[in-house]
DRENTI-333174 format. One record per residue (C-alpha): residue in three letters; x, y, z. Coordinates in steps of 0.02 Angstrom, whole numbers, plus 50000, padded with zeros to 5 digits. Example, Ala and Ser with C-alpha at 12.3 -4.5 7.8 and 13.67 -1.06 7.14 Angstrom:
<atoms>
ALA506154977550390 SER506844994750357 
</atoms>
This chain:
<atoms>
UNK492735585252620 UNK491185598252671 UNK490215586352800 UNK490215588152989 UNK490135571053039 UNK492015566253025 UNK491355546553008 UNK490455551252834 UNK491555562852751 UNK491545564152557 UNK493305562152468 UNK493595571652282 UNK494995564752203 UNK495675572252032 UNK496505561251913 UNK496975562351720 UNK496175547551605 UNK497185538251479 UNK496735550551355 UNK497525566951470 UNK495755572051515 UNK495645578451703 UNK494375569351801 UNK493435569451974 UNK492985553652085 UNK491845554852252 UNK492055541352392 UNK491465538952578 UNK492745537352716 UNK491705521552780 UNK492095516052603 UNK493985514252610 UNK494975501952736 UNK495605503052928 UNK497325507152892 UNK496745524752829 UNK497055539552941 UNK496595556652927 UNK497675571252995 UNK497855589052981 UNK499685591952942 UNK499595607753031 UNK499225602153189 UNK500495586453175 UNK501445584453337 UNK503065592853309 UNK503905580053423 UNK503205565353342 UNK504115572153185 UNK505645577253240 UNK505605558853339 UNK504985550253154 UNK506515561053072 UNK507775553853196 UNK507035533953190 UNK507185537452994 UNK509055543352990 UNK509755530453117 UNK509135516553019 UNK509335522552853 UNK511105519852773 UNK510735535752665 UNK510885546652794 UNK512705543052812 UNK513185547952642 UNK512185563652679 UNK513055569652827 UNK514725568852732 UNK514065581852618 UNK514275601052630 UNK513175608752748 UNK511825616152594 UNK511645598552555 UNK511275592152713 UNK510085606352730 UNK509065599552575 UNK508985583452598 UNK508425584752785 UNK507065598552730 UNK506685585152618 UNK506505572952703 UNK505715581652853 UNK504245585452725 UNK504115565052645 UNK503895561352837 UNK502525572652882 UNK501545565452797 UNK501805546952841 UNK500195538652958 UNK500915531953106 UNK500155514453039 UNK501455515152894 UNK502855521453010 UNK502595506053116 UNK502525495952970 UNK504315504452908 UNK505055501553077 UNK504485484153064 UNK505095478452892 UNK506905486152949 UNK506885473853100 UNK506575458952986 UNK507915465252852 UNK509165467453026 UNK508635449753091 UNK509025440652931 UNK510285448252886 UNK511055444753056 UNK510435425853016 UNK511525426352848 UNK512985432652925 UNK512755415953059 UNK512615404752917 UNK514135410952815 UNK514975410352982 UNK514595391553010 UNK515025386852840 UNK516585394652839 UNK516845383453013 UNK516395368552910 UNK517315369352754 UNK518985373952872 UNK518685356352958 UNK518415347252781 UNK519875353952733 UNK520795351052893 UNK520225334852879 UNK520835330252687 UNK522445337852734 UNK522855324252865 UNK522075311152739 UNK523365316852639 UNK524875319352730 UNK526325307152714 UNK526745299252910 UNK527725289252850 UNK529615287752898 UNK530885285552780 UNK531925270652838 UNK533595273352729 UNK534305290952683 UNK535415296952534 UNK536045313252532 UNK535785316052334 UNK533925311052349 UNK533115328652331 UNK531525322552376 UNK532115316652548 UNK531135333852665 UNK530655328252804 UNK531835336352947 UNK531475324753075 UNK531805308152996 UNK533685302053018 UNK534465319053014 UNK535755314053137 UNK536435303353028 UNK536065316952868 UNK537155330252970 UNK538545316352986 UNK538725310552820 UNK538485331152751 UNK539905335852862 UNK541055319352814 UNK541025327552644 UNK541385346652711 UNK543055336852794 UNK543575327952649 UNK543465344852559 UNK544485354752686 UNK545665342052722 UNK545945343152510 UNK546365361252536 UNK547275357952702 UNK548505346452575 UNK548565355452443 UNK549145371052565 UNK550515358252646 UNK549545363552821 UNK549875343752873 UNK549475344353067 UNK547655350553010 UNK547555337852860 UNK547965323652975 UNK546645329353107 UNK545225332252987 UNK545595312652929 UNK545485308353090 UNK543765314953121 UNK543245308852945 UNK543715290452997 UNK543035291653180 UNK541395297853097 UNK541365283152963 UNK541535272253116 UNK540315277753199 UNK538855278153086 UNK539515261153009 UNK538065251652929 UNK536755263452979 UNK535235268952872 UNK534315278652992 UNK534605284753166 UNK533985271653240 UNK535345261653181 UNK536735274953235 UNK537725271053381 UNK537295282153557 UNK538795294353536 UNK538445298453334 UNK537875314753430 UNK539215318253545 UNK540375312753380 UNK539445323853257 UNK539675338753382 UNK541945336453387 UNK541625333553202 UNK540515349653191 UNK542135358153327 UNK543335351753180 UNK542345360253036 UNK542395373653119 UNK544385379153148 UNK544625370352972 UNK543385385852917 UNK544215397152993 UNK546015395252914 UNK545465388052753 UNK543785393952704 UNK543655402452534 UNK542265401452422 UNK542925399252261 UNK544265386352329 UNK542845375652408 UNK541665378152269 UNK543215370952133 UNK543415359152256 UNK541385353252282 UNK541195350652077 UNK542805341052076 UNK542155329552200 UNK540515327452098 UNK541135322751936 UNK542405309052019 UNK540805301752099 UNK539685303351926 UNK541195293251845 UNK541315283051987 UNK539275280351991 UNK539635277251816 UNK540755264451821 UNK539755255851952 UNK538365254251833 UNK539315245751709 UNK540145235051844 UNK538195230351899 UNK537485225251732 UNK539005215951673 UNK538845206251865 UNK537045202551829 UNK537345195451669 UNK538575183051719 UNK537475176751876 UNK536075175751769 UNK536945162651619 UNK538015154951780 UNK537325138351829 UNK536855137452037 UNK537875124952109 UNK536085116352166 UNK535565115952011 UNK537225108751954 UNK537015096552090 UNK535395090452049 UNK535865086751851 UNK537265076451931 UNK536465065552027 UNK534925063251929 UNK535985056751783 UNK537095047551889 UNK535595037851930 UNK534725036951770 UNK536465026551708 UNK536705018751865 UNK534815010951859 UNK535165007151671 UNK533805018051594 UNK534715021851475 UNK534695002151402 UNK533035006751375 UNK533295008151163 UNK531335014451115 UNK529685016851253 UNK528145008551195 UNK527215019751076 UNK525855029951165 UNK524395034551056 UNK524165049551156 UNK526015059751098 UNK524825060750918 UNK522935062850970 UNK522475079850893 UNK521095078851021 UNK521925080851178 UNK523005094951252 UNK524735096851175 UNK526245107451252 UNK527845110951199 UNK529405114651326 UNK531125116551250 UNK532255118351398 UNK533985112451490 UNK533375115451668 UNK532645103051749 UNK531885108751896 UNK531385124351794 UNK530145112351675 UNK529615103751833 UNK528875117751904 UNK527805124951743 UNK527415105351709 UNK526755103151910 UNK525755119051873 UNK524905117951718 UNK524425097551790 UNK523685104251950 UNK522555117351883 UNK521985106851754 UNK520215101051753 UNK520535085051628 UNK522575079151673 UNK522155063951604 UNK522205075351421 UNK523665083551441 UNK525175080051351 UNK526815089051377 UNK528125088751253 UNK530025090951322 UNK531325094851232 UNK533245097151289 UNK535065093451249 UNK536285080151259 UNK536995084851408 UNK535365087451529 UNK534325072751423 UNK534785062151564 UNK534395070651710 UNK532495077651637 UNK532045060751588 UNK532705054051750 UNK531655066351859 UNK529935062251756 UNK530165044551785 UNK530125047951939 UNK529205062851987 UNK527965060051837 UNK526175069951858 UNK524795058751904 UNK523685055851749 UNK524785067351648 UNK525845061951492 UNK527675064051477 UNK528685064151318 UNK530385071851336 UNK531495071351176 UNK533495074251161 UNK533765088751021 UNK535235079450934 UNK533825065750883 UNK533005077250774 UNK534165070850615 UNK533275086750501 UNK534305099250607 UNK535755101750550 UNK536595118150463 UNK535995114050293 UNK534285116850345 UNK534285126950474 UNK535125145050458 UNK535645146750651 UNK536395132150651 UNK537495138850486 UNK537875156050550 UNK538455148050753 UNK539815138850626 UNK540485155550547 UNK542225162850581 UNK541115179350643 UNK539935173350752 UNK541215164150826 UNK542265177550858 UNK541095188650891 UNK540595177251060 UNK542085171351088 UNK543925176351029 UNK544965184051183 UNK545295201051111 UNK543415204051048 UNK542765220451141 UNK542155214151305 UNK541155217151443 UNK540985234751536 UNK541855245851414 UNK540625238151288 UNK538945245051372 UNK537555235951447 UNK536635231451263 UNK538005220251220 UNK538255212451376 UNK536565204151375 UNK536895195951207 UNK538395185151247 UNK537285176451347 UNK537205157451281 UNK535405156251282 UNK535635166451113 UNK536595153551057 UNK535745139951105 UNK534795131850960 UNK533445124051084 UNK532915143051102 UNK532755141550903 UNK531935127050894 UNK529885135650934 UNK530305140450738 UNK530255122150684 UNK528615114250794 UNK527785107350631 UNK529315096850615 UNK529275090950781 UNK527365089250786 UNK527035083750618 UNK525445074850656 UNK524685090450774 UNK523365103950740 UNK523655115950873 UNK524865117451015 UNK525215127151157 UNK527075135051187 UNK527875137951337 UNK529485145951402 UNK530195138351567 UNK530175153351658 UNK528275154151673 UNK526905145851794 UNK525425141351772 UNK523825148651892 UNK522195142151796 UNK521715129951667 UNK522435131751489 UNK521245119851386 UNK520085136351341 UNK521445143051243 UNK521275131551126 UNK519505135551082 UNK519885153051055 UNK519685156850869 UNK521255165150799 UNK520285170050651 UNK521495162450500 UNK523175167750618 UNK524685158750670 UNK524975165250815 UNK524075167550980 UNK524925180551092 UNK524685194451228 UNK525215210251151 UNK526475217951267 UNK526555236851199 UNK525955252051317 UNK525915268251232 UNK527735271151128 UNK528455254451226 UNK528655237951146 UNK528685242150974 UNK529515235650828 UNK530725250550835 UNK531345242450998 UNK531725227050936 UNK532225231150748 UNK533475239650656 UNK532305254150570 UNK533905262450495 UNK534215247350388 UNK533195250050235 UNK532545232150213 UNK531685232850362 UNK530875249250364 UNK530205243750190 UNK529445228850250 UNK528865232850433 UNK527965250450523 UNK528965255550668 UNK527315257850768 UNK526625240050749 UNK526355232250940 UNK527545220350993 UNK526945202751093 UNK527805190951214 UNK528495172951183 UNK528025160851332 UNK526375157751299 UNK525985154551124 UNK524585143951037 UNK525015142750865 UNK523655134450729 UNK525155120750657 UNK523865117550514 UNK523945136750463 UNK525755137850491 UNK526035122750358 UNK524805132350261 UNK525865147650248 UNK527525138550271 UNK528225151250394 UNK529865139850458 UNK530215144850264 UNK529875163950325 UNK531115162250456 UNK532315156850366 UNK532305169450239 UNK532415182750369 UNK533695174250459 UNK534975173650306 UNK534635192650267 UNK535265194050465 UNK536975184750419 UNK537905200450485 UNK536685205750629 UNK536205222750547 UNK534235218750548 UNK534305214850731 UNK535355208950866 UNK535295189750938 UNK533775182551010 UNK532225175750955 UNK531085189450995 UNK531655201050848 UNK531435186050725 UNK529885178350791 UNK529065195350757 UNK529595198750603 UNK529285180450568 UNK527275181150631 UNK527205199750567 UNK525335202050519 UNK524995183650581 UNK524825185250766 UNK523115188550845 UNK523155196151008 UNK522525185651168 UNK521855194551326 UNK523195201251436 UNK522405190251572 UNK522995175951507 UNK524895180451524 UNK525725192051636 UNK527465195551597 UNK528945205651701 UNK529115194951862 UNK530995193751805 UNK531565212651816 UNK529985224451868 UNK529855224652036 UNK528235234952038 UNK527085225651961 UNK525265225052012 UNK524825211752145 UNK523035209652071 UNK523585206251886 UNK524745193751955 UNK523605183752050 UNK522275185651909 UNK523315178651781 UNK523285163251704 UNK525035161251658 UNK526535171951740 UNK528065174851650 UNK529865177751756 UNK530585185851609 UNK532315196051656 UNK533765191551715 UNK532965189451896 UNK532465171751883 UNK531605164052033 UNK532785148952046 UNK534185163752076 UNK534775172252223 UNK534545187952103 UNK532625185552107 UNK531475196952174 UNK530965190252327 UNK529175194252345 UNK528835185052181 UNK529785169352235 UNK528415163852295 UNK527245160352166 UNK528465147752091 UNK529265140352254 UNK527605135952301 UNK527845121252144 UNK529375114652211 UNK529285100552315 UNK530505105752466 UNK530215084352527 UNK530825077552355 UNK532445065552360 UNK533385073752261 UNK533245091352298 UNK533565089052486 UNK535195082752430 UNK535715097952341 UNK534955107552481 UNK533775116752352 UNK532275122552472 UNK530895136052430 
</atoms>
């Protein structure tokens, strides 16, 4: 730089080439850009520096690693650093200064940000929480449900019924230590307490002094404590009182199922009623004079709709014949088939005289005209006249009832033994001149037309039915007796089970394959009930084994007769509904929120059932 005129000075610069070889470069000041400034570090304002050197270290985070070093380091680094800022233009110093106030600003922006979403995922979450949180009061409290937490629901009446059974274990020790004044006094609290909280499931049901009662009772506990309390006593005591009420929790179980059974196979006294006086009347109008109907071409058109009921109760087949008419789209092509006994022939045939469907046919049959039923031919019929069945069901000294468990109880019910539950093995018989026909139990009603089940190709089967299995339930191994080697041979464990109820069954196929003779061969092999128990379940699917093809599960819903959780949708989607159980709907056992669905079939303005007071 050798020329006066500051404006037009001449710049050397000395670089190395690619190769290592040193070379010079010449360029005007005018040449290079604004932000260039030319000083003389020797005459560089000291203050400026020392002011540069303190700007630097306040906003560098460096510097406060270097003042925790030893005192030669911080020498070092400030000489250092004194000498990088020396030479810094004031232009780049600004620009230094400015770049830190845009790193301070955002990240001052970030931490906002992060601050706000933090505020917003707390609400979200707040939010979920009460989505998800149960307000709602338990109206009935056990003290053995675990599951019962909530503190402020009914625990008036949890403290009273906690400290009934902390009495009942002192006044235990009380007795057995012959201290009779304080025996006597804790049964006196125990039975002013049991008073008091009576009937109650909750406190709102609890009389107004169950507090000032729970607090003598809580006085009582107290001075029993004192002269009896010792842990291992009490503790001996506690597990003796909870295996009395396990056997006694037991033994109600036992008393329950064995209850259940009998009201389910016990006749209601309505029902009873109604059989009466509808065969009082069908003699007393002389019906029964009446030696042969007219023939009816319909009972054998192949072309028109064909059902088959086998059934005893008459209001029962009333209701699934009202349903399956009313949500018909042809009536007029409907034929229902009816089949009972001797003993309720004249009160069905009574009721469709006069309570036939409009348009409808009617055809109901008495079992003991079917002359081709009798024991030589059929294999129930032979095996309900041996010594062992017969003693088996009924000889006085035969194991009985609760001490017998719950799977045996269901099977002296005399549907079992009933040969019109047998008699869905035998419809070619029957129906001799039919294709196809359409089973169904009298426990079921009808919510949509039936005539497209016929169309449905069962692709060569025998058997059209809704497959009832769910994972490991349903399965042959529920129903059959895998141990037995016959049927372990002949049968996998994990084939899916179907219902009975709703059944269309290809009659030309079935004479094709002759499966009554099927039956029957299983049926003799289960002469001593080792293959399965009673019931026509077990045989019917050993029977259609490989022969059944399975019908969408919206076309028959089954469980109305014991599951009391069953989906509301399904229900009301269905075309059929099944009340299988014990719980039928014509039973005070039913479950009430399906009564419904059937009462709605039952004509509460009908002569006959006002008399017997039978009402939905």
């Amino acid at each position: 730089m050798s020329n006066d005129n500051e404006k037009d000075l001449d710049i050397i610069a000395t670089y190395s080439d690619v190769s290592g070889t040193i070379r010079t470069c010449r360029v005007k000041t005018k040449d290079l850009s604004a932000s260039w400034v030319l000083e003389n570090p020797i005459n560089v304002d000291k203050v400026q520096v020392l002011k540069l050197k303190d700007t630097y270290q306040t906003s560098t985070p460096f510097q406060e690693n270097v003042e925790q070093s030893t005192d030669d380091q911080q020498f070092q680094e400030g000489e250092i650093l004194s000498h990088r800022q020396t030479y810094w233009s004031p232009v780049k110093f600004k620009r230094q200064i400015l770049r830190q106030k845009r790193r301070d600003l955002r990240t001052a922006e970030l931490v906002r940000q992060d601050k706000e979403v933090d505020k917003e995922m707390q609400a979200t979450e707040a939010i979920e929480s009460l989505k998800n949180m149960d307000t709602v009061v338990k109206g009935k409290y056990s003290i053995w449900r675990k599951d019962f937490e909530n503190p402020n629901a009914d625990s008036t009446l949890k403290l009273m019924r906690d400290q009934i059974i902390m009495a009942e274990v002192y006044a235990n020790i009380a007795l057995s230590k012959k201290q009779t004044v304080l025996y006597n006094s804790l049964l006196k609290q125990i039975m002013e307490s049991l008073n008091v909280i009576g009937e109650a499931n909750s406190d709102a049901d609890l009389h107004p002094s169950s507090l000032d009662r729970a607090k003598e009772m809580g006085h009582a506990l107290s001075v029993a404590k004192d002269e009896l309390y010792d842990c291992c006593t009490v503790e001996r005591k506690l597990r003796a009182m909870l295996l009395t009420t396990e056997d006694n929790l037991e033994s109600q179980k036992k008393r329950s199922a064995f209850l259940i059974q009998l009201a389910a196979k016990t006749v209601p006294k309505p029902l009873h009623c109604l059989s009466l006086q509808l065969s009082a009347d069908y003699y007393f109008h002389g019906y029964y004079q009446t030696k042969q109907e007219p023939y009816n071409e319909k009972l054998e058109d192949p072309s028109l709709y064909h059902y088959a009921i086998f059934s005893d109760n008459v209001l029962a087949t009333s209701v699934v014949v009202n349903s399956t008419v009313l949500h018909a789209n042809e009536p007029e092509k409907h034929v229902f088939h009816i089949v009972t006994d001797k003993l309720n022939f004249a009160a069905m045939k009574m009721w469709f005289l006069v309570n036939s469907p409009e348009n409808a046919t009617i055809q109901v049959d008495n079992i003991d005209d079917f002359k081709w039923m009798n024991s030589s031919y059929c294999s129930v019929l032979r095996q309900l006249e041996s010594v062992r069945i017969k003693d088996y069901y009924f000889k006085a000294n035969h194991p009985s009832t609760l001490s017998d468990g719950v799977d045996h109880l269901k099977y002296r019910n005399p549907k079992y033994l009933s040969i019109l539950n047998h008699l869905r093995f035998y419809l070619p018989e029957v129906h001799p001149k039919l294709d196809k026909i359409l089973f169904l139990d009298d426990d079921i009603v009808v919510q949509k037309d039936l005539t497209p089940l016929w169309d449905v190709d069962l692709k060569g089967m025998v058997n059209g039915a809704v497959e009832t299995c769910k994972e490991s339930f349903h399965r042959f191994d529920k129903y059959l007796n895998f141990s037995n080697p016959i049927i372990i041979e002949n049968f996998d464990p994990n084939a899916c089970g179907w219902a009975f109820g709703m059944n269309i069954f290809d009659l030309k196929e079935w004479r094709k394959r002759n499966i009554t003779a099927i039956y029957h061969h299983w049926q003799d092999l289960n002469d001593d009930r080792t293959l399965w128990k009673l019931g026509t379940l077990p045989p019917g699917l050993i029977t259609f084994y490989n022969l059944t093809h399975p019908l969408d599960r919206k076309w028959h819903v089954l469980g109305l007769g014991y599951d009391p959780a069953l989906n509301r949708t399904e229900i009301e989607n269905a075309a059929v509904i099944h009340y299988n159980g014990n719980y039928k709907p014509w039973l005070d056992l039913a479950v009430s929120k399906y009564q419904s669905y059937w009462s709605k079939y039952v004509s509460s303005d009908n002569y006959y059932l006002q008399r017997c007071n039978i009402s939905e």
